[in-house]
C-alpha positions in Angstrom: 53.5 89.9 103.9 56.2 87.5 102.2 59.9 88.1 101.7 59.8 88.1 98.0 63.5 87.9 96.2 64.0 91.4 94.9 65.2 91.1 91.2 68.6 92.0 90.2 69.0 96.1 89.9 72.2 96.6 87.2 72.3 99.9 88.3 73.0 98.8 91.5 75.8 96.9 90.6 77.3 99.6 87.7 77.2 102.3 90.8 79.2 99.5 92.7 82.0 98.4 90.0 82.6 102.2 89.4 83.3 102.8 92.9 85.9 99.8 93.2 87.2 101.3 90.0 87.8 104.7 92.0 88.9 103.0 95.0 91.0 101.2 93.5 92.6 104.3 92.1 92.7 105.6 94.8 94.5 102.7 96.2 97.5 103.1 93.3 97.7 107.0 93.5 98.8 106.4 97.3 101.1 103.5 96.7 102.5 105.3 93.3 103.5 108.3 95.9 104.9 105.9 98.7 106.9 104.0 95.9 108.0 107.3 94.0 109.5 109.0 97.5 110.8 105.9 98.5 109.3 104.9 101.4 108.3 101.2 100.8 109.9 99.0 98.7 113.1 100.8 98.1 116.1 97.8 98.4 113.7 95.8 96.2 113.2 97.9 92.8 116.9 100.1 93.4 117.5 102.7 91.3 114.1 102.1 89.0 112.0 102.7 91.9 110.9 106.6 91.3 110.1 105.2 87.5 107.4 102.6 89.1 106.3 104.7 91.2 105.3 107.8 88.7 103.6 104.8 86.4 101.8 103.9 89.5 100.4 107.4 90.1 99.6 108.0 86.3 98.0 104.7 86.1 96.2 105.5 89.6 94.7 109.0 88.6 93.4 107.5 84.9 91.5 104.8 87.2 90.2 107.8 89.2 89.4 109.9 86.9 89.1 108.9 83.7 88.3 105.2 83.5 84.5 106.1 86.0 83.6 108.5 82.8 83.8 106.4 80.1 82.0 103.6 81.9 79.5 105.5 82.7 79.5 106.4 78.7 79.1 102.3 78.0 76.6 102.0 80.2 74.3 105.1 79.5 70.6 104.5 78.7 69.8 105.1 74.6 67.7 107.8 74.4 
C-alpha cells in the first residue's frame, strides 16, 4: 500500500477555526474578569480599568457564543 496525500477536508479546517474562535473567547472572558476585579494590570489602566475589563468580557462571550453560530451559518451546505 502507498501513503497517498489525503486531499484537503474544509470541514476539517471550519471545525478547527470555530474552535480557536471559542477558545479564544474563552481566553478574553477570563482576562475581562481578572482585569474587571483588578487583579492584573491595575497601576497600568488606573481608574479605567473595570471599563476594559467589562468590554473584555462582552467582547469575550460574543466570541463564545455568538460569533461560532453565525459561522457556522456562512459556511452551511445549500440545500
Amino acid at each position: 500500500m502507498t501513503n497517498l496525500p489525503t486531499p484537503h477536508d474544509p470541514a476539517k479546517a471550519r471545525f478547527f477555526i470555530i474552535n480557536v474562535v471559542r477558545m479564544g473567547g474563552v481566553m478574553f472572558v477570563v482576562l475581562g474578569m481578572l482585569v474587571a476585579t483588578g487583579r492584573i494590570w491595575t497601576e497600568e489602566l488606573g481608574s479605567g480599568g473595570k471599563w476594559v475589563g467589562y468590554l473584555l468580557l462582552v467582547f469575550g462571550l460574543v466570541d463564545t457564543l455568538i460569533l461560532p453560530l453565525l459561522l457556522t451559518r456562512k459556511w452551511r451546505t445549500p440545500k
